[in-house]
Every structure is written in structure tokens, then in C-alpha cells.
C-alpha positions as CSV (number, residue, x, y, z in Angstrom):
1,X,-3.5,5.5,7.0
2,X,0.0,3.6,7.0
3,X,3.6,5.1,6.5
4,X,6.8,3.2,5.3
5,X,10.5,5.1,5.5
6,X,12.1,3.7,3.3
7,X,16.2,2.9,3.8
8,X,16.7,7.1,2.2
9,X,14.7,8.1,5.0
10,X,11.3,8.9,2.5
11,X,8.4,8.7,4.1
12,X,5.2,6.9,2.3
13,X,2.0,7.4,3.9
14,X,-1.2,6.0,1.9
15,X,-4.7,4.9,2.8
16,X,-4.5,1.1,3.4
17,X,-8.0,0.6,2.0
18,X,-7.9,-1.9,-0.7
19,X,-8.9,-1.1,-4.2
20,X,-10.8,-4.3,-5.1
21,X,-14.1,-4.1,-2.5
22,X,-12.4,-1.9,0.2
23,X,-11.1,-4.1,3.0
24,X,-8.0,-2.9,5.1
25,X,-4.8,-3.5,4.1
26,X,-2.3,-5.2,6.9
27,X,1.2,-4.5,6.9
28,X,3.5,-7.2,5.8
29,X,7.0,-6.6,6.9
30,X,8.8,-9.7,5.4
31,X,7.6,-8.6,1.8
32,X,7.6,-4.7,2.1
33,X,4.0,-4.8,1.0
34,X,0.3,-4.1,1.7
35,X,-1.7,-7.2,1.9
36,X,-5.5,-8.0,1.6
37,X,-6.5,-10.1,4.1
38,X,-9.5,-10.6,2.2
39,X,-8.9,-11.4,-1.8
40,X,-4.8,-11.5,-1.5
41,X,-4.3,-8.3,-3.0
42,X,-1.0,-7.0,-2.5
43,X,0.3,-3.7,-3.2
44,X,4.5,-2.2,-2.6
45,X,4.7,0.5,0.0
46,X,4.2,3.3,-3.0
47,X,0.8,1.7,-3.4
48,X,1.2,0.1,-6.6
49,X,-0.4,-3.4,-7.2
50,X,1.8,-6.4,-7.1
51,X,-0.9,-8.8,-6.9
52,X,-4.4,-8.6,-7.7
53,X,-7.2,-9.1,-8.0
54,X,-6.9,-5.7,-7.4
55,X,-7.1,-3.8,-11.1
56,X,-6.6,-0.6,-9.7
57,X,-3.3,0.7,-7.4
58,X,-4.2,3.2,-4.9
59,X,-5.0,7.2,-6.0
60,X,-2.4,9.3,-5.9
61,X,-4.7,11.6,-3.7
62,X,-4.0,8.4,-1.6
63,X,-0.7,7.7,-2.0
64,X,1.6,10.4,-0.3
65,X,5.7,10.9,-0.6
66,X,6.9,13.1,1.9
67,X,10.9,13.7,1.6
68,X,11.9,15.2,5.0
């Protein structure tokens, strides 16, 4: 699992495994996004794909938008 706050104070958690053949995502805090370590997938704190290969963004049931 990894959580952003955004600068309103949401919170984002979502499961940081990647959609294309399931490695873990690792934080990239000069871009905002999740990165692939493996095929260069990226994807925006909400968990939708910037980059593929990826074709898929995460699930909703794994992306989660808590507003405090």
C-alpha cells in the first residue's frame, strides 16, 4: 500500500502493485508518481497511467480517496 496528501490535505492510498506483470511500484517524489522499476510504468498518485506499458490504471477497489 502507499498514500500521497495531496497540497488540500486528501489522502490517496492505493496498492503499488503494477498493472503490467505485478512488480512494486517505488515512489518517485520529483515527479508525484508511481514508477515501475521493472518495465517503466508510471502511474499519478490517483493511480492513473502516465506511462505504460501498463494498459491498465489501478482498480478503483485499489485506488482509495480518503478526504479527512
Amino acid at each position: 500500500m502507499g498514500v500521497y496528501k495531496d497540497e488540500q490535505g486528501e489522502i490517496f492510498a492505493i496498492n503499488i502493485t503494477c498493472t503490467h506483470m505485478g512488480c512494486d511500484l517505488v515512489w518517485n517524489t520529483a515527479e508525484l508518481s508511481w514508477d515501475c522499476p521493472c518495465h517503466g510504468s508510471r502511474f499519478n498518485y490517483k493511480g492513473e497511467i502516465i506511462e505504460g506499458p501498463a494498459l491498465k490504471t489501478l482498480r478503483s477497489k485499489d485506488a482509495i480517496r480518503f478526504n479527512p
